[in-house]
C-alpha positions in Angstrom: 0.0 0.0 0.0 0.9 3.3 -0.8 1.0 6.2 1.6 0.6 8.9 -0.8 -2.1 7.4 -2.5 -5.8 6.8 -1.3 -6.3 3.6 -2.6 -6.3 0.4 -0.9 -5.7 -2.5 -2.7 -7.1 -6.0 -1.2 -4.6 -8.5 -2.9 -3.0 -10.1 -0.4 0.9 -10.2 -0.8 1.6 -13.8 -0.9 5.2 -15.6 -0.8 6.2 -18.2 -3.2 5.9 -22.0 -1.2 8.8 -23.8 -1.6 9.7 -26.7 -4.0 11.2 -30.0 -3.0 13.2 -32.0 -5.4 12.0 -35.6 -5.1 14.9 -37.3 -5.8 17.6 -35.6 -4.0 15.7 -33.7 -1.3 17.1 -30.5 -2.3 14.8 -27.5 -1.5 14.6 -24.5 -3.6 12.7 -21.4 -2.1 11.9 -19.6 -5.0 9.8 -22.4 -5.6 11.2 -23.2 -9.2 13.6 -25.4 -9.5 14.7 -23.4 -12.8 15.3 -20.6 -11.3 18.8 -18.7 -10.0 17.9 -19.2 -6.4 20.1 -21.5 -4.4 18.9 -25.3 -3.0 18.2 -25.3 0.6 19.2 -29.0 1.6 17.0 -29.2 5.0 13.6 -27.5 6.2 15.5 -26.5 9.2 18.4 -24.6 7.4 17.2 -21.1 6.1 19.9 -19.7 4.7 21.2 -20.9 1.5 24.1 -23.2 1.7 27.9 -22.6 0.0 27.7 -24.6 -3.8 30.2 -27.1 -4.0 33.4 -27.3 -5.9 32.2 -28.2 -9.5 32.9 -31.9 -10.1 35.3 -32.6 -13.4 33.6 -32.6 -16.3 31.8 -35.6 -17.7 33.0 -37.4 -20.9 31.0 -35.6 -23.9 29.0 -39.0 -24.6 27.5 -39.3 -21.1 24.9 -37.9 -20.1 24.7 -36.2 -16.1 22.4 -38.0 -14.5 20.8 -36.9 -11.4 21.7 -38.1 -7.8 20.1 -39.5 -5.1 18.9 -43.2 -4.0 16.3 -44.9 -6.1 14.1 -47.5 -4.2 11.2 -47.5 -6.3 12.9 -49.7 -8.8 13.6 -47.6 -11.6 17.1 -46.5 -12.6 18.8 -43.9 -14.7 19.3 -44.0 -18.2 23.2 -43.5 -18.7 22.8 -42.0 -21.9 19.0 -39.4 -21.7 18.7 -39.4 -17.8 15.6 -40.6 -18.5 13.9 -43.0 -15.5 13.7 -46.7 -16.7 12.9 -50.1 -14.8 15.7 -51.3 -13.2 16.4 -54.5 -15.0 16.3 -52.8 -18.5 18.7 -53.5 -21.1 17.9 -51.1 -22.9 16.6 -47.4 -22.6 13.0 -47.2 -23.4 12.9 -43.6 -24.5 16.0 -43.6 -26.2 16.9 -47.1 -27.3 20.7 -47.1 -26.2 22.2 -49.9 -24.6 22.7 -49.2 -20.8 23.8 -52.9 -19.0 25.5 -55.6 -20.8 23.5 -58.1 -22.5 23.5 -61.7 -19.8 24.7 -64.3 -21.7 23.8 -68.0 -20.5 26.8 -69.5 -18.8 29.8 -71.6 -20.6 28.8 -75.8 -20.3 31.8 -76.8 -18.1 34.3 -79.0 -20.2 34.1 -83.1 -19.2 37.0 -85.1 -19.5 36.8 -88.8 -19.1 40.2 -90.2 -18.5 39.0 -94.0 -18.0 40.8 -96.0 -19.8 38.6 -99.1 -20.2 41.0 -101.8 -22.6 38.1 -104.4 -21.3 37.7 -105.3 -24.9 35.5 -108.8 -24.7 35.6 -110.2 -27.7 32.3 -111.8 -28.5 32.8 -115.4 -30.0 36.2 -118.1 -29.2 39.6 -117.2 -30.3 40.7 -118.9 -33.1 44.0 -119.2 -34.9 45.1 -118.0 -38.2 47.8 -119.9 -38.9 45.4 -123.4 -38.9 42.8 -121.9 -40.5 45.0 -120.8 -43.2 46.6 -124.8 -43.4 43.0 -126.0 -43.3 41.9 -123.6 -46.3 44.6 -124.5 -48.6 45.2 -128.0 -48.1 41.3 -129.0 -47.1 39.6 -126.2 -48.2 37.5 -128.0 -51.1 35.8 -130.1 -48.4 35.1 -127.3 -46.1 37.7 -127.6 -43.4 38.3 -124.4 -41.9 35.0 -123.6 -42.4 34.1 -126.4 -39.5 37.0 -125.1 -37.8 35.7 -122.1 -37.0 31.9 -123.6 -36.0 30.1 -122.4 -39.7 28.8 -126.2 -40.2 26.1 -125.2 -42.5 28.4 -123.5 -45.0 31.1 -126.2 -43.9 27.9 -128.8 -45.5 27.7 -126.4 -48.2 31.5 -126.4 -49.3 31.5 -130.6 -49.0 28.9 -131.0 -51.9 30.1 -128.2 -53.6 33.5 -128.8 -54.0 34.4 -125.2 -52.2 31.2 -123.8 -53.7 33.1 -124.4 -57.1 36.8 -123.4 -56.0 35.1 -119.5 -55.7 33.9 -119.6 -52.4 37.6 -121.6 -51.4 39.9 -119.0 -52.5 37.9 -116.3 -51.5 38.2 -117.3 -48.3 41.2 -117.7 -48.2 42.3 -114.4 -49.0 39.6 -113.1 -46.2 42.4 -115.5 -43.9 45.2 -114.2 -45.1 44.0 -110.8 -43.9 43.0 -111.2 -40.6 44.7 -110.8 -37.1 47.1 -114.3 -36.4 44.4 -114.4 -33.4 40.4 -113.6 -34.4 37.6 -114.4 -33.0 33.9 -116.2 -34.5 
């Protein structure tokens, strides 16, 4: 109200409230957080408080993020500063990778170092060298092919007369090729 004047005027001079920031807890009491006014850090301190030292600069690809705890399980995009679920990936608003992609973990390696040599022949050991004897010298009649407990083709070489000679020298090149011990 002015004292030279006769007017009264009925607005009532009102103050601006306060703003609190959510996330840090910082108070500004020009009620814009925008504006040059100073952060007050508690209700109980009324008088502006010093400004830090300024930090070191960021690198020019980051983006500053704002402080302060999180518990509502949201995060901080590293790239927009833009609030995103916690266990994002990737930044909803701006797409940018923010955590490293969790890969499933490496099978472990298995090495069997038993060394079975239980190799059980199925069959009876049998020799070469008188299978080979029987072949050439009795071979026509079968022989070796009793020998080594194959009576039905041993029947078969008798009235054949080695199944013509064919079936005798066949087998015995198939002898000759085998181990000096086998097994039928």
């Amino acid at each position: 109200m002015d004292n030279n004047s006769s007017r009264v005027s009925l607005k009532k001079e009102t103050k601006p409230t306060p703003w609190t920031d959510p996330v840090t807890g910082e108070i500004y009491p020009g009620g814009n957080p925008n504006a040059v006014s100073e952060p007050i850090l508690s209700q109980n301190i009324q008088q502006p408080v010093a400004a830090p030292a300024p930090a070191p600069a960021a690198p020019e690809t980051a983006t500053q993020m704002p402080q302060g705890i999180i518990n509502d399980g949201m995060k901080y995009c590293k790239f927009c500063a833009a609030r995103i679920p916690q266990n994002a990936v990737f930044c909803v608003h701006c797409g940018c990778q923010v955590e490293q992609i969790q890969t499933a973990p490496p099978q472990p390696i298995i090495i069997n170092n038993n060394n079975n040599n239980n190799n059980i022949a199925a069959g009876r050991p049998k020799s070469k060298l008188v299978a080979l004897l029987l072949c050439f010298f009795l071979g026509c009649v079968g022989a070796h092919r009793f020998y080594e407990g194959k009576i039905g083709t041993g029947i078969l070489w008798l009235f054949t007369g080695g199944l013509f000679a064919i079936g005798w020298l066949v087998d015995f090149i198939i002898l000759l090729c085998k181990p000096s011990t086998y097994y039928v």
